[in-house]
The first five atom37 places (N, CA, C, CB, O) and aatype in JSON, in Angstrom:
{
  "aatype": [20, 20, 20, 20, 20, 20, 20, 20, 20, 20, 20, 20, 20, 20, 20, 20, 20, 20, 20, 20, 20, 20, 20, 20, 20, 20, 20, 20, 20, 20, 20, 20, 20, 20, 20, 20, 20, 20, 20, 20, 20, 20, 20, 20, 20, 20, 20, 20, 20, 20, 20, 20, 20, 20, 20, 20, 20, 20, 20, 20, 20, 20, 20, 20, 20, 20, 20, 20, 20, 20, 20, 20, 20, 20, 20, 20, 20, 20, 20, 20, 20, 20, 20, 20, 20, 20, 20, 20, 20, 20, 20, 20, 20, 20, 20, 20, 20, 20, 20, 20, 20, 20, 20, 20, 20, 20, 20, 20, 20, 20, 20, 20, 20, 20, 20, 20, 20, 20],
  "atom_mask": [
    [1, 1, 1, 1, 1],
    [1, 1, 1, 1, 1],
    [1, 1, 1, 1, 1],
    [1, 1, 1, 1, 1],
    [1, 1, 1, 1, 1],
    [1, 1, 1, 1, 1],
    [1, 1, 1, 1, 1],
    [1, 1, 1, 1, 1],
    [1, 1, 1, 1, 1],
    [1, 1, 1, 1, 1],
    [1, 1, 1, 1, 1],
    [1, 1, 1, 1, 1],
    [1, 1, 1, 1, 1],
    [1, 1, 1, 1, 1],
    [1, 1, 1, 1, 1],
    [1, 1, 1, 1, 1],
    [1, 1, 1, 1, 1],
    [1, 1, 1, 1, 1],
    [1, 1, 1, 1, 1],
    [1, 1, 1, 1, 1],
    [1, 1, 1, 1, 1],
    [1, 1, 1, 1, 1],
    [1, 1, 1, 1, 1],
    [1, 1, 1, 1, 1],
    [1, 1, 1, 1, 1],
    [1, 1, 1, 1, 1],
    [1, 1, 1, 1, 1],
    [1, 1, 1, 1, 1],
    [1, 1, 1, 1, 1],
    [1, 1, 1, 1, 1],
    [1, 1, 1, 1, 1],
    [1, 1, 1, 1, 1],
    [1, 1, 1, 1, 1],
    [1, 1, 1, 1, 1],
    [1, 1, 1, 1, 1],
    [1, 1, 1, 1, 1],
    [1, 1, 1, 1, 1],
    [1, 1, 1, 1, 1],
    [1, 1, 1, 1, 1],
    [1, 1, 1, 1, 1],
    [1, 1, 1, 1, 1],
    [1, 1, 1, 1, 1],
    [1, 1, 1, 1, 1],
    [1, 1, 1, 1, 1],
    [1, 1, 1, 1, 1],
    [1, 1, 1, 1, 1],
    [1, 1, 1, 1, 1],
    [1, 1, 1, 1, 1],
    [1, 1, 1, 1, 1],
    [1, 1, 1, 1, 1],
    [1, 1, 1, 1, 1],
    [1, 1, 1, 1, 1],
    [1, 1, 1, 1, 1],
    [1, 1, 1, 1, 1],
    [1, 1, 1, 1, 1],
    [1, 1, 1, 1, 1],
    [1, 1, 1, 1, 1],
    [1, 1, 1, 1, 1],
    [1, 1, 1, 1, 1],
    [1, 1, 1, 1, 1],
    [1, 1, 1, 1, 1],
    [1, 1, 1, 1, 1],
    [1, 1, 1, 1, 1],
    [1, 1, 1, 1, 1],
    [1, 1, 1, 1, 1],
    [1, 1, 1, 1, 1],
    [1, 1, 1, 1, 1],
    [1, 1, 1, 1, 1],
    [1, 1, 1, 1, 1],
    [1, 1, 1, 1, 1],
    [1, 1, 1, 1, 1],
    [1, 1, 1, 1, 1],
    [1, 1, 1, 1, 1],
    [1, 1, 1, 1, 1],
    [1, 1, 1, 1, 1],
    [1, 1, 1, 1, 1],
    [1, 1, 1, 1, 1],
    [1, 1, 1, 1, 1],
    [1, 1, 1, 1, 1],
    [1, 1, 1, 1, 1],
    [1, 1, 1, 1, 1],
    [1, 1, 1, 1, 1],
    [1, 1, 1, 1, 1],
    [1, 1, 1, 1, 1],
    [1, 1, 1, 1, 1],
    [1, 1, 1, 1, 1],
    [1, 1, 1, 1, 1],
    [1, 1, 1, 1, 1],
    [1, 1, 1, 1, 1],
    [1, 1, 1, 1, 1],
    [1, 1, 1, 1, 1],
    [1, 1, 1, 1, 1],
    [1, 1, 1, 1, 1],
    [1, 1, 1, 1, 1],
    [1, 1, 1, 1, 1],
    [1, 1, 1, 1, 1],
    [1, 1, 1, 1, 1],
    [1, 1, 1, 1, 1],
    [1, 1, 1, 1, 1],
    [1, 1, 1, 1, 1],
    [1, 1, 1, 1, 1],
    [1, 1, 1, 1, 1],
    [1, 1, 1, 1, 1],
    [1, 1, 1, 1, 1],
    [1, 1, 1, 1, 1],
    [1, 1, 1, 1, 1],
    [1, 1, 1, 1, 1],
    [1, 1, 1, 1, 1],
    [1, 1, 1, 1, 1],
    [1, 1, 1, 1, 1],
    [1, 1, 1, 1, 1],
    [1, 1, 1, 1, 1],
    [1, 1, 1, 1, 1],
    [1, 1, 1, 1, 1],
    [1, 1, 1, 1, 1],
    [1, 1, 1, 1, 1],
    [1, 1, 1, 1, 1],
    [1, 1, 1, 1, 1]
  ],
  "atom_positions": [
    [[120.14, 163.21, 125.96], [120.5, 161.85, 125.64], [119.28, 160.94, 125.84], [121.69, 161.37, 126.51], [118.59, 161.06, 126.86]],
    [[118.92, 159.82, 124.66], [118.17, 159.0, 124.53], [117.99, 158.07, 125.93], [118.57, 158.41, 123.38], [119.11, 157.88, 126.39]],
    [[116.81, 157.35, 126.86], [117.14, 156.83, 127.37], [116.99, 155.16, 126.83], [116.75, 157.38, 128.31], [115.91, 154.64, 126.56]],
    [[118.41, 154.42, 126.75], [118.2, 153.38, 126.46], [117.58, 152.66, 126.33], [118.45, 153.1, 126.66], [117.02, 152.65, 127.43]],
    [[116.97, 151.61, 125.55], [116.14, 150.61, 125.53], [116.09, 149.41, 126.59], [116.32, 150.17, 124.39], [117.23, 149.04, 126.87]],
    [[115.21, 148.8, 127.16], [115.52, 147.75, 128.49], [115.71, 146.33, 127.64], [113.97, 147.61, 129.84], [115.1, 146.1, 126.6]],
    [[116.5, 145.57, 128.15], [116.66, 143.97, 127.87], [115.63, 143.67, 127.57], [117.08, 143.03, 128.86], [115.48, 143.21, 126.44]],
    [[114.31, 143.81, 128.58], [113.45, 143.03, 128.07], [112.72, 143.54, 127.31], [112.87, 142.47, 128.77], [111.88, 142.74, 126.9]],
    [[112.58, 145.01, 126.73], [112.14, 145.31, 125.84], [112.77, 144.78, 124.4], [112.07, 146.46, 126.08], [112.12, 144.88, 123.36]],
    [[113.85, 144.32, 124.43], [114.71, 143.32, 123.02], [114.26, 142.07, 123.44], [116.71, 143.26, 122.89], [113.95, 141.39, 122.46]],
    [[114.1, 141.51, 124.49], [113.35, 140.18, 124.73], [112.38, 139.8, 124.14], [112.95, 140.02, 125.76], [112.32, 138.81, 123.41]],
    [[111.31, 140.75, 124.45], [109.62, 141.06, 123.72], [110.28, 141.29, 122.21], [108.49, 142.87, 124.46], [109.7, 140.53, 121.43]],
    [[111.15, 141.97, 121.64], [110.56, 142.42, 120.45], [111.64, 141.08, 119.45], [110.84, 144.51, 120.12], [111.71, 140.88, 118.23]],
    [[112.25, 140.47, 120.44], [112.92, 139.11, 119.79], [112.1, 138.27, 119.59], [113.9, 138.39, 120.49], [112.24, 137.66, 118.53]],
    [[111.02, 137.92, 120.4], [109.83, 137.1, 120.07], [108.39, 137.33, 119.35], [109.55, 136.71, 121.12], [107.47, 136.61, 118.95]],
    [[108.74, 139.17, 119.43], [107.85, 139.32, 117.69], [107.69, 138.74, 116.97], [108.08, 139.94, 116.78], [106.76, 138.1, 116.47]],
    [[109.47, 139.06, 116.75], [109.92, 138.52, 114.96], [110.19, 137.54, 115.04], [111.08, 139.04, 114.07], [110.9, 137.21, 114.08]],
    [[109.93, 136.42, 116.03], [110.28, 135.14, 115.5], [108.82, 134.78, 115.45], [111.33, 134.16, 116.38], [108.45, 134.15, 114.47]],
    [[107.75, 135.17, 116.6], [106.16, 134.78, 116.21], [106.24, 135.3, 114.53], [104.73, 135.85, 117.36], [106.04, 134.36, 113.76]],
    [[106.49, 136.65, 113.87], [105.97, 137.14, 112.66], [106.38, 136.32, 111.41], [106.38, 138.54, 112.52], [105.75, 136.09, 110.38]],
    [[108.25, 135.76, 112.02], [108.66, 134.54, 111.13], [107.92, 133.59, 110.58], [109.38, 133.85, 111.68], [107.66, 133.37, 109.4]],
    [[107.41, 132.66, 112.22], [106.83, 131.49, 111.81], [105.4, 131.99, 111.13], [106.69, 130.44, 113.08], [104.79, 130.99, 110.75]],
    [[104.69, 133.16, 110.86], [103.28, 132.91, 111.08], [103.63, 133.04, 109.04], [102.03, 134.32, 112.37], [103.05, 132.36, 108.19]],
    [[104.86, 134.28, 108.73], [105.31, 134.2, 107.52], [105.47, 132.7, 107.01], [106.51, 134.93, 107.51], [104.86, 132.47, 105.97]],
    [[106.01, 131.91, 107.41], [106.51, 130.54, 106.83], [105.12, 129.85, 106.73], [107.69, 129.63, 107.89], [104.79, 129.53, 105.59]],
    [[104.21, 129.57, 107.8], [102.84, 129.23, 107.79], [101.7, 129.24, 106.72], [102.46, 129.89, 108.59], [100.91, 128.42, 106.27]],
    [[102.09, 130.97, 106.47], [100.8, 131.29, 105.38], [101.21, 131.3, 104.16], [100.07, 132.66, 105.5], [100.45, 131.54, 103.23]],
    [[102.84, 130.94, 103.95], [103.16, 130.36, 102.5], [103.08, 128.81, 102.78], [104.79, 130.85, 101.85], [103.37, 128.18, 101.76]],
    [[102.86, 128.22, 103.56], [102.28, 127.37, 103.43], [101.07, 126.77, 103.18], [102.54, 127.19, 103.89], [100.81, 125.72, 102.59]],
    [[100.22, 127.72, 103.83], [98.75, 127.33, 103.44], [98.45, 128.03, 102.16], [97.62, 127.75, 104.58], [97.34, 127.9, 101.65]],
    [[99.52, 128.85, 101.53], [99.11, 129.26, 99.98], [99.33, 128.29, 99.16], [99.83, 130.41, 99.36], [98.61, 128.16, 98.17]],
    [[100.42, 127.38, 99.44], [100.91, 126.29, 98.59], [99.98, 125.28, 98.45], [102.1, 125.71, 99.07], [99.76, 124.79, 97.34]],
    [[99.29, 124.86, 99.65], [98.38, 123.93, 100.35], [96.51, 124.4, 99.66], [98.69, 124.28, 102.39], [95.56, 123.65, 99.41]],
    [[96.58, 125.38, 99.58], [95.3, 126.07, 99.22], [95.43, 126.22, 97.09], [95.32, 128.01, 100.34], [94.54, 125.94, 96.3]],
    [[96.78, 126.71, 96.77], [96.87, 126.69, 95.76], [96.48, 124.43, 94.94], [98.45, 127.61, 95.75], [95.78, 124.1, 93.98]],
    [[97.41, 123.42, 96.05], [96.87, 122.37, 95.15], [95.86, 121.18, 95.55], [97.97, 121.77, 94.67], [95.69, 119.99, 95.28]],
    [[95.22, 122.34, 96.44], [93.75, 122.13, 96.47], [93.0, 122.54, 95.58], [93.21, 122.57, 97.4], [92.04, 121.78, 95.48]],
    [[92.97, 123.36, 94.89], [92.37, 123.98, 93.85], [92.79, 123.09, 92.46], [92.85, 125.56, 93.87], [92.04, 122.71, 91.56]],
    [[94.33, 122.88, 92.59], [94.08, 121.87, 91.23], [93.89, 120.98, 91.45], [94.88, 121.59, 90.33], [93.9, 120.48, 90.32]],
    [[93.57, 119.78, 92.45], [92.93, 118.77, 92.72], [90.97, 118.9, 92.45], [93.49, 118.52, 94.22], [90.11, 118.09, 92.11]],
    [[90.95, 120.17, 92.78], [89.11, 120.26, 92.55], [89.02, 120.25, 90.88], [88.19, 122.09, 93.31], [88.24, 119.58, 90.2]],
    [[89.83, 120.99, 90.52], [89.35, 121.14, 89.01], [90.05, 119.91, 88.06], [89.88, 122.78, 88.39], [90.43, 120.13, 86.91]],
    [[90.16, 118.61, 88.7], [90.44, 117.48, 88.31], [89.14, 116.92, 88.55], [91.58, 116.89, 88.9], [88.41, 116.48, 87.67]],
    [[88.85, 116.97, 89.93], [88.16, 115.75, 90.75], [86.72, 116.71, 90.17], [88.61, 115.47, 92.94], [86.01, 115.85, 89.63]],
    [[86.14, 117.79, 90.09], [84.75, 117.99, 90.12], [84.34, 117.47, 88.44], [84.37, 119.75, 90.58], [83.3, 116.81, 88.35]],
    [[84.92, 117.69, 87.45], [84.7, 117.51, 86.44], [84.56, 115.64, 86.21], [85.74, 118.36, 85.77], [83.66, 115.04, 85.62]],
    [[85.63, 115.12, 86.83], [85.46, 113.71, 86.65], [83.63, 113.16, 87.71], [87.28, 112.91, 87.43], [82.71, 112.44, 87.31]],
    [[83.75, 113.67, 88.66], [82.4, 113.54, 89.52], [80.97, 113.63, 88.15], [82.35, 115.2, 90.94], [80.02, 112.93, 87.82]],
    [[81.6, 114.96, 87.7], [80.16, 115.07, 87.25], [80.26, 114.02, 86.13], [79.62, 116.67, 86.72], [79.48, 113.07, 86.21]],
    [[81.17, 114.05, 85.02], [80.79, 112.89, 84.19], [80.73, 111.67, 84.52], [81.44, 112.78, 83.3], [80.45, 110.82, 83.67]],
    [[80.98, 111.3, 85.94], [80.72, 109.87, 86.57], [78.54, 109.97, 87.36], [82.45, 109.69, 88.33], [77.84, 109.13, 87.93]],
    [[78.22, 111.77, 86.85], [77.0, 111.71, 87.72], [77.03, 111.2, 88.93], [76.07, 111.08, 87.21], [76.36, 110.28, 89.4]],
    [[78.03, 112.0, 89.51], [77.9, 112.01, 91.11], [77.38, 113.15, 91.8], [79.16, 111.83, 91.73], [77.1, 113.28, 93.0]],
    [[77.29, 114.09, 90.66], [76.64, 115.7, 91.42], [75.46, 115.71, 92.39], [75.99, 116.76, 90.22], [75.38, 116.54, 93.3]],
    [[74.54, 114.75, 92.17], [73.6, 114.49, 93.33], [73.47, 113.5, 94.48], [72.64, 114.32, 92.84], [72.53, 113.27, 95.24]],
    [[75.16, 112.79, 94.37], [75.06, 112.33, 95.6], [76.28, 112.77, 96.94], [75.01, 110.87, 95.26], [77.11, 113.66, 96.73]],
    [[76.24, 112.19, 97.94], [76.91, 112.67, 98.51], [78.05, 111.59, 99.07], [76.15, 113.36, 99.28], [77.72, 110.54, 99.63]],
    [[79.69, 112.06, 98.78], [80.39, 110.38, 98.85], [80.89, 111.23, 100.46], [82.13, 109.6, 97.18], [81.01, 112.42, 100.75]],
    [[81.15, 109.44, 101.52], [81.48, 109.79, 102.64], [83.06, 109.26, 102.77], [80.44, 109.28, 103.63], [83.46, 108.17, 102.36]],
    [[83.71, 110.09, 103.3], [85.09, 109.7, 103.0], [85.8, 110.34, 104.92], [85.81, 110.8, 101.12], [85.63, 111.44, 105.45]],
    [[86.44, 109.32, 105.37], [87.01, 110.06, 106.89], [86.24, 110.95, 107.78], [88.15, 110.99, 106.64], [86.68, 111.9, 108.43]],
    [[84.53, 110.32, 107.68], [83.71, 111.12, 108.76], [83.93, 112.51, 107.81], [84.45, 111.14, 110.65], [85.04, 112.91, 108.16]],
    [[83.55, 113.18, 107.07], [83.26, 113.62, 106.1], [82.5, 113.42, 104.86], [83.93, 113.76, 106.0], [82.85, 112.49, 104.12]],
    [[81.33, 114.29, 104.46], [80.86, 114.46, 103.58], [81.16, 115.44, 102.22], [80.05, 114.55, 104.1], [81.25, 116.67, 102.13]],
    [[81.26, 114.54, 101.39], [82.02, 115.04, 100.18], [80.92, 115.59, 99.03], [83.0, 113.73, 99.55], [80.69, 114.68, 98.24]],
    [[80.33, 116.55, 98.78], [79.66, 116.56, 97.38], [80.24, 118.31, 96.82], [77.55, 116.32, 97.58], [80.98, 119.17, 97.29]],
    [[79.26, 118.12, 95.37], [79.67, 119.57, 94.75], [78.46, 120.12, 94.88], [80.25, 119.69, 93.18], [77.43, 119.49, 95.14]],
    [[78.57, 121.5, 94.66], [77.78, 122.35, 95.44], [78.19, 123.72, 94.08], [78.42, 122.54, 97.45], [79.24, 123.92, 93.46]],
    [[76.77, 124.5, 94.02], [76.85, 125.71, 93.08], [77.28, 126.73, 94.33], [75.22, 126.14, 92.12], [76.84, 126.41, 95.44]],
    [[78.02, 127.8, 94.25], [78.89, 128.88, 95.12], [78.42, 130.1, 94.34], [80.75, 128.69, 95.13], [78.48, 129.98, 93.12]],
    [[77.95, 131.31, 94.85], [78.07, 132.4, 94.36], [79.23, 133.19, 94.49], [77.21, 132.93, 94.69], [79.67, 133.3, 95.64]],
    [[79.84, 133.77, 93.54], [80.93, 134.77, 94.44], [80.74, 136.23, 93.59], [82.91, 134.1, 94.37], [80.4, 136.25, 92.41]],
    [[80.96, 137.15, 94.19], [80.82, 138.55, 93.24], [81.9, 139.22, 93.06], [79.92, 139.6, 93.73], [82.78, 138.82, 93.83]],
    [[82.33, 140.33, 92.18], [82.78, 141.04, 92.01], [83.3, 141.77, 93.28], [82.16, 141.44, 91.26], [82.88, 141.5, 94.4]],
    [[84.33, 142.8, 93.0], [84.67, 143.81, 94.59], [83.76, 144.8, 93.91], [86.68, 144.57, 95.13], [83.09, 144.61, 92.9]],
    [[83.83, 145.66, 94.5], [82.62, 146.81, 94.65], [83.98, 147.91, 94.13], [81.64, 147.11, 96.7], [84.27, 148.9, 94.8]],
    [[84.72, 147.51, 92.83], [85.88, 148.97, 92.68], [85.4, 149.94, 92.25], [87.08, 148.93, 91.75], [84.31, 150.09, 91.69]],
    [[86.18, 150.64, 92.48], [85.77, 152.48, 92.2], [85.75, 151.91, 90.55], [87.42, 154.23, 92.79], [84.66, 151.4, 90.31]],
    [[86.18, 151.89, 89.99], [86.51, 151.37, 88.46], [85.37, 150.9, 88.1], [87.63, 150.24, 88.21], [84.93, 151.55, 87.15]],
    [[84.29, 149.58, 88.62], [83.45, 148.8, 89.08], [82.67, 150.03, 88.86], [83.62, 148.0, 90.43], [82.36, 150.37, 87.71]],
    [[82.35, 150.69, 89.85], [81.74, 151.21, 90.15], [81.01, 152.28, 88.89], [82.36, 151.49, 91.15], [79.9, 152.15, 88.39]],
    [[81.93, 153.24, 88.61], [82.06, 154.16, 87.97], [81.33, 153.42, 86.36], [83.68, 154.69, 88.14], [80.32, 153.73, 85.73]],
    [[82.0, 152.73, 86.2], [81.21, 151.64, 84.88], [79.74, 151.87, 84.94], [81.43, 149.73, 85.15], [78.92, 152.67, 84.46]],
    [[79.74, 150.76, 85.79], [78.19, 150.41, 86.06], [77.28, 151.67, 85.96], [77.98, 149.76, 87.61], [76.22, 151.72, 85.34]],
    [[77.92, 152.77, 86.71], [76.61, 153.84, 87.15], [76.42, 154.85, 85.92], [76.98, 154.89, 88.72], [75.55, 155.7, 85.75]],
    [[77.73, 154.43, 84.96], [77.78, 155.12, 83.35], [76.43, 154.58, 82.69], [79.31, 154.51, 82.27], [75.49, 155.28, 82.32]],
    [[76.53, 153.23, 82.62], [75.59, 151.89, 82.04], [74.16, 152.74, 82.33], [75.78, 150.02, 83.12], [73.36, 153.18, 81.5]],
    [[74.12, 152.83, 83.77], [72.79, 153.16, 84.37], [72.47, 154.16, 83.88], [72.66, 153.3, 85.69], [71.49, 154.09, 83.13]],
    [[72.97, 155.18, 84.04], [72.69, 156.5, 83.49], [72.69, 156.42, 81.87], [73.81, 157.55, 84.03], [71.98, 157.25, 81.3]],
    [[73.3, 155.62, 81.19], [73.06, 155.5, 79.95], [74.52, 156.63, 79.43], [71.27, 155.95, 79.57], [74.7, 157.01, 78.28]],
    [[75.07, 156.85, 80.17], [76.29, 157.99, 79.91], [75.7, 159.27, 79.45], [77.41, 157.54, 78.71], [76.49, 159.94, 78.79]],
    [[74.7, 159.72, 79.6], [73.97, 161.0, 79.83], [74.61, 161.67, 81.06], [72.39, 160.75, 80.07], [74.15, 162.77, 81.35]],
    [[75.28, 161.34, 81.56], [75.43, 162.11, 82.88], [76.72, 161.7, 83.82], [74.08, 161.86, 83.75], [76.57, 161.14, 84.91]],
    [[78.46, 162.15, 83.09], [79.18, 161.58, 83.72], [79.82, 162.51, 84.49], [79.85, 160.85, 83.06], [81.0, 162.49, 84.85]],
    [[78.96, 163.34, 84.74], [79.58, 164.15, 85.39], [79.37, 163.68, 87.17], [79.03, 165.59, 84.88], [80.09, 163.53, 88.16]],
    [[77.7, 163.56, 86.77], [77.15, 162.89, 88.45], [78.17, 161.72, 88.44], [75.13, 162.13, 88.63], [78.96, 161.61, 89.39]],
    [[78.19, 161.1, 87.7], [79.17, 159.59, 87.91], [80.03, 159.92, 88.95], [80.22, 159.04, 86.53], [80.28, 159.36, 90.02]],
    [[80.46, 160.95, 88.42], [82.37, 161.33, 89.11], [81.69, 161.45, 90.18], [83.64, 162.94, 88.63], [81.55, 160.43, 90.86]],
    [[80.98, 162.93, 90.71], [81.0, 163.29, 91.86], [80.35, 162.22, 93.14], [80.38, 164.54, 91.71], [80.66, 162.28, 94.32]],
    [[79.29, 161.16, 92.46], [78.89, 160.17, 93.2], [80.07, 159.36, 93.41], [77.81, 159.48, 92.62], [80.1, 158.9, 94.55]],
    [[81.2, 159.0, 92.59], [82.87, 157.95, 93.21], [83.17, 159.33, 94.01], [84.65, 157.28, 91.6], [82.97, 159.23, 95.22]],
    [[83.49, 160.29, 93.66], [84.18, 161.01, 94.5], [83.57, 161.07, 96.35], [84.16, 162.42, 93.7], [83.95, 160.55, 97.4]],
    [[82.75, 161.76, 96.06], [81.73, 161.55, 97.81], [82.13, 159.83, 97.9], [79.2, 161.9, 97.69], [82.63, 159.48, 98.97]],
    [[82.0, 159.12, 97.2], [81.69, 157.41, 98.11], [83.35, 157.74, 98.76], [81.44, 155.26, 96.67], [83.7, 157.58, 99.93]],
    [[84.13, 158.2, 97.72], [85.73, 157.83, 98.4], [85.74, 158.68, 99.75], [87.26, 158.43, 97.27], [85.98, 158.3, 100.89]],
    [[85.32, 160.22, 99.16], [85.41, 160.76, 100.42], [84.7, 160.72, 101.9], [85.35, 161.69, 100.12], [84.85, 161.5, 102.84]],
    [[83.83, 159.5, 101.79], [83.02, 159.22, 102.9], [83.27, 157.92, 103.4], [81.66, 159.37, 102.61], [82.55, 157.46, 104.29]],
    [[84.38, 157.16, 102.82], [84.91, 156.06, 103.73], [85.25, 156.13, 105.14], [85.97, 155.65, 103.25], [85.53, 157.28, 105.47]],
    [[85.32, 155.28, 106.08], [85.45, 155.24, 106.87], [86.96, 155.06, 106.92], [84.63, 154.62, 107.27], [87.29, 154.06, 106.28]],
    [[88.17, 155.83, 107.56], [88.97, 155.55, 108.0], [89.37, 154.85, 109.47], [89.27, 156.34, 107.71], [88.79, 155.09, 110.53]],
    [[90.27, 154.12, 109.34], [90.54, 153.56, 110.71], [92.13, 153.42, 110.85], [89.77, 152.06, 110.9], [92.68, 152.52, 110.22]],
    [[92.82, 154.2, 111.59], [94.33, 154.38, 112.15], [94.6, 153.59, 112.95], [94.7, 155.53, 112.75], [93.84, 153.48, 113.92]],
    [[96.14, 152.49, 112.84], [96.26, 151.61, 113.8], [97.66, 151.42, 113.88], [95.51, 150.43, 113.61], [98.37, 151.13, 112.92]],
    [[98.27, 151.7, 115.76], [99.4, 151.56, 114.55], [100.24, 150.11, 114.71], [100.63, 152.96, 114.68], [99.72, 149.13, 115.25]],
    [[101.09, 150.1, 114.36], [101.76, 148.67, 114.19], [103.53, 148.49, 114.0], [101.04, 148.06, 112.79], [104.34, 149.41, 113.89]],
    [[103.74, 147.45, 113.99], [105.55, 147.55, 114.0], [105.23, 147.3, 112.5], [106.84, 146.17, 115.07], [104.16, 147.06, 111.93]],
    [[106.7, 147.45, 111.98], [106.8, 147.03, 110.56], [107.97, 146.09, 110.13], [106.89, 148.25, 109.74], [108.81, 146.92, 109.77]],
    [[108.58, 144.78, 109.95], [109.24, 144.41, 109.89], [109.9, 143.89, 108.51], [108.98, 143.97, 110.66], [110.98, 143.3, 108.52]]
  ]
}
């Protein structure tokens, strides 16, 4: 026979799921919050620049406001990947292609953790 679970082990795992609740309710919030931020920029940067404000900087609530060039890249996908190294090779050679995705997959680093699941 199983030995029962303790009170306060339902204590602790009652305040999991209500921490995992709120942190759920939270980060659909900051998606909502993050999503119309984004359509506020792609209002406000376009009007900036045809007002030629791109080189200055407006101060608004102890804050500095300007636009700014951002790099961002691609993910590094196996898909990604496999493309590109076709390109390179000129597709003379898809065989290396494969076995170079294959070794990258098989030489990831794994990391095991474990976790509740709710």
């Amino acid at each position: 026979m199983e030995d029962a679970l303790s009170p306060e082990f339902y204590k602790q795992l009652k305040v999991y799921i209500s921490i995992q609740e709120k942190l759920d309710d939270y980060n659909e919030k900051i998606k909502e919050l993050k999503e119309t931020k984004e359509k506020l920029e792609t209002s406000l940067i376009p009007y900036m620049i045809k007002k030629e404000v791109t080189k200055k900087t407006l101060h608004y609530k102890d804050r500095k406001i300007y636009i700014k060039d951002e790099k961002t890249y691609t993910n590094l996908s196996y898909k990604y990947l496999n493309e590109k190294l076709n390109i390179f090779f000129k597709n003379k050679n898809p065989e290396l292609v494969e076995k170079i995705i294959e070794y990258l997959k098989a030489e990831r680093d794994i990391k095991i953790n474990k976790t509740l699941v709710l």
